[in-house]
N, C-alpha and C positions, 0 to 999 in steps of 0.2 A: 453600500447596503447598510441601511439603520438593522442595528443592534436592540434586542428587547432584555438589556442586563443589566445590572446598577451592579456596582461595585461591593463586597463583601471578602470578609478572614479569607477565603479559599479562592480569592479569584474573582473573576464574573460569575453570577450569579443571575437563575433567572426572576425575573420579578412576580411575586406572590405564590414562589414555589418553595413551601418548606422544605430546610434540610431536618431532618430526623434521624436517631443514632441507627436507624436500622439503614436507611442511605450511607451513613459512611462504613457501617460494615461491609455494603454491597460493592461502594467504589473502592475499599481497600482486597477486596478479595475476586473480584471482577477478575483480573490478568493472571493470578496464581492458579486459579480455574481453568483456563485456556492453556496454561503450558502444561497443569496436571495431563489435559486433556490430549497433549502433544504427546506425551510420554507414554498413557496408556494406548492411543490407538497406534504409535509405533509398536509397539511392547507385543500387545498383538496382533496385529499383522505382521510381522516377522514371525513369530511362535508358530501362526499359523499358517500362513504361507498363504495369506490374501490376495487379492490382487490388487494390488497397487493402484491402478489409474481410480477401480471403483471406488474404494475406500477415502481415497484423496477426496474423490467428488463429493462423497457421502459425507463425508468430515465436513468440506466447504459450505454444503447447506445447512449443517446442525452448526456450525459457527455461525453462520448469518444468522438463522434464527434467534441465538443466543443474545448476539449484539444487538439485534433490532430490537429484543426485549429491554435492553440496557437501557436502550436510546429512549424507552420510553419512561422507566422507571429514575432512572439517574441521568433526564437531560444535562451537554451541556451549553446550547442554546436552542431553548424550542419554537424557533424561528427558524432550525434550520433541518426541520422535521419533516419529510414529502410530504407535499400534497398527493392527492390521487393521482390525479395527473402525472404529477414527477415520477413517483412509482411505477406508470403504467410503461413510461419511455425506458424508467432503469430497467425494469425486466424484459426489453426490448435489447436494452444493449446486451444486457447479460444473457441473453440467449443467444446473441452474434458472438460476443465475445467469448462462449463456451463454446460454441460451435468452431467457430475458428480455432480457439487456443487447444480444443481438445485433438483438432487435426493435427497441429502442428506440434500439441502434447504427443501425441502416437508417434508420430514420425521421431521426437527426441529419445522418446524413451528407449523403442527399439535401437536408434542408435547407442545410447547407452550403456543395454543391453549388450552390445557387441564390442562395443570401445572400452567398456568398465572390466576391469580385472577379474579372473576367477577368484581367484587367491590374493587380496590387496596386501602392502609390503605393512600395514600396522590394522592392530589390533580393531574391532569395531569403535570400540569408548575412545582409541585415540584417532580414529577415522572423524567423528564428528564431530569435535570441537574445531579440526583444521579445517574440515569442511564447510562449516559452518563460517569461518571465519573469511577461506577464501571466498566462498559464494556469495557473503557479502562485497567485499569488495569487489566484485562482477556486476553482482546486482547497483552498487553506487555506480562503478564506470559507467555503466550503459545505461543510468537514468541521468548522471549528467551530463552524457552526450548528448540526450536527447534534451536537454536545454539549451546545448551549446553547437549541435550543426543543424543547417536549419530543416535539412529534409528529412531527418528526425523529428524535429519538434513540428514538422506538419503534420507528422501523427499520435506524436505527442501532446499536443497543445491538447486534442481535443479530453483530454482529462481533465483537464483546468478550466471548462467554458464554465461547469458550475457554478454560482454564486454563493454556493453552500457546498460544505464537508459534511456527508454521513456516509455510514455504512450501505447506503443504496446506490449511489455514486461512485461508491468504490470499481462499481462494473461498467462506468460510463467509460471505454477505454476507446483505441480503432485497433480492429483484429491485428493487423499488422504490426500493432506497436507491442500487444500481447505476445506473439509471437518470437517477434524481437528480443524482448527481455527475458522471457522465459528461459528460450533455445538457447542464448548467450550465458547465461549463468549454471542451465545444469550439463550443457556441453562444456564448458570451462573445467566444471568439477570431473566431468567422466576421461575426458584427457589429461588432466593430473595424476588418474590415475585412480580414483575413491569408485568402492562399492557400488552398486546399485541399491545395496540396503541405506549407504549413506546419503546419496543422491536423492531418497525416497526422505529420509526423514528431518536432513535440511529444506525438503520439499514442504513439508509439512509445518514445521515453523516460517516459511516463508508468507503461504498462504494465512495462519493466524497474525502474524504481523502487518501483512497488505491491510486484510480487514479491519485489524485492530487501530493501525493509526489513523483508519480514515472515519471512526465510528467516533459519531457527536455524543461524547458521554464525559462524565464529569468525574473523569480519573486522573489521577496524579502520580508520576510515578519519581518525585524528585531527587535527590542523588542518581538512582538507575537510569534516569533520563541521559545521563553520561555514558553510558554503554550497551539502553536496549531504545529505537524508535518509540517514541509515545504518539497518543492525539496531541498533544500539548506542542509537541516539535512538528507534527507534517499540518497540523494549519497553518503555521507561518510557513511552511515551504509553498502555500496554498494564496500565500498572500499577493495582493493586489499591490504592495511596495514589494520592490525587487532588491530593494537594498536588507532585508530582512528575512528573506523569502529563500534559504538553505536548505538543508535538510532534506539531502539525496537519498541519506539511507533510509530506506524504510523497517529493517530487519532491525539492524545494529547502528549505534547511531557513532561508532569509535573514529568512524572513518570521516566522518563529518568535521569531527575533532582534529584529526593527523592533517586533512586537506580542507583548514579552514573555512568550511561551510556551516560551522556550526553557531547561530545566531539567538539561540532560548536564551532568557534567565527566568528566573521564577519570576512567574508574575506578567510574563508578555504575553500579549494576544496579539492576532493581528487585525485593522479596523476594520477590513474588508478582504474577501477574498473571490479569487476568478482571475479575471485577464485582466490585466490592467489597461488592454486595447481590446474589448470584447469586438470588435468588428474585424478583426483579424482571424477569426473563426465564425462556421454558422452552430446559430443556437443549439443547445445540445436536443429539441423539440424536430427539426431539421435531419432526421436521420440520413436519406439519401444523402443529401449535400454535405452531409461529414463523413460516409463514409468516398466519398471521392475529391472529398477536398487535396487531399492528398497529391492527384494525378491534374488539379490544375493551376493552371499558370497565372502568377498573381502578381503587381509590382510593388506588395508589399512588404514581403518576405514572412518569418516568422515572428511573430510579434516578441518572442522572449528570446529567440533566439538571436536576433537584432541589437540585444541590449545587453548592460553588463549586469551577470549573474552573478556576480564575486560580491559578497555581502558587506557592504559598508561596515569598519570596525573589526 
């Protein structure tokens, strides 16, 4: 896929798009917004005794909104901006994919609810930071599995058919694989042991981080790129070379680091992204036939799952 970027001080740049100092104010304060944003809507809803799954969901639509403002304001390639079209299928997905994940969100939560401690053995503030740290590393195992066995990555793949990274695609998933990742990270955390209030609010930094590395916007977040997922790190996990294409974690990127998947340096892009065999998926346009790609029999396995995911370097 041709690029419309010329090279510039910050990167790729788009062409005949002024930067302006009010833009860099926006891309420096873009991500300090959204975790404010993290803290207050924990903050209260614990105080007030919300309900959880609502306020989760309510959150995830005022974040989308947020981003897609982003995306229009502080491209960072406007070639990789929906068409109508492409919008009309993402809120397609994302109405399967809420519907599904919200099923199998209920079914976790009550679990949770029952498996999570009354009385957890530490304090709440020292609940979250381990919480947060285990559930990442949940969250990595079970995305790199799903590059790495392949009846995973049959439903995994189908996140990757896009030829484009934005914030609308973030919901091109298959329920199943929703599911999967979900229940595996905050079941991980309710059998360790941790709250339901902490389960809730590494819940809630999860979802800002999904949406946040997948959103085409012209943020940098350099040094922290070492310790929190950026855009800048999950487009090359997005990439069409598999020798570059790391960056399991989405949340925290430390674990990317411990288990050498971590392939940034300042300054990398990747030249294309998708499948690097798109015919080993149907188009993401193809709704039916992704949602049951899954259940058929193919001889030619998973296209990424087939090959080595271990990053050259």
């Amino acid at each position: 896929m041709s690029r419309s970027t010329s090279a510039g001080p910050r990167g790729p740049v788009q062409a005949g798009a002024p930067w302006s100092p009010a833009h860099e104010v926006l891309s420096r304060v873009a991500y300090p917004v959204m975790l404010l944003g993290i803290v207050a809507t924990f903050v209260l809803t614990t105080r007030h005794g919300w309900d959880t799954g609502q306020i989760t969901f309510i959150f995830q639509l005022a974040l989308t909104a947020y981003l897609v403002a982003l995306e229009y304001l502080i491209p960072h390639d406007r070639s990789w901006q929906p068409s109508r079209r492409e919008w009309g299928l993402y809120g397609v997905y994302y109405v399967l994919t809420v519907i599904g994940g919200a099923l199998g969100q209920a079914l976790v939560l009550r679990l949770v609810g029952v498996i999570a401690p009354p009385h957890p053995a530490l304090p709440l503030w020292g609940e979250l930071p381990l919480a947060l740290l285990l559930g990442s590393l949940a969250g990595y195992i079970v995305h790199r599995l799903g590059h790495t066995l392949p009846w995973l990555w049959r439903l995994h793949g189908v996140h990757h058919v896009p030829d484009k990274v934005n914030v609308g695609n973030n919901g091109v998933n298959h329920v199943a694989d929703v599911f999967i990742s979900q229940g595996f990270t905050q079941l991980a955390l309710a059998l360790i042991g941790f709250s339901e209030r902490a389960v809730f609010g590494v819940g809630l930094f999860v979802v800002v981080q999904g949406y946040f590395v997948h959103a085409n916007i012209r943020v940098r977040l350099g040094v922290l790129n070492h310790v929190f997922a950026s855009p800048e790190l999950h487009r090359l996990h997005h990439s069409t070379d598999l020798s570059e294409a790391g960056h399991f974690g989405t949340d925290l990127s430390i674990w990317d680091r411990a288990f050498s998947s971590f392939t940034w340096h300042p300054g990398r892009e990747p030249v294309a992204v998708g499948l690097s065999d798109p015919g080993t998926f149907p188009g993401t346009g193809a709704i039916v036939a992704t949602l049951i790609h899954p259940l058929r029999r193919t001889g030619r396995g998973g296209e990424r799952a087939g090959e080595n995911r271990e990053p050259a370097g």
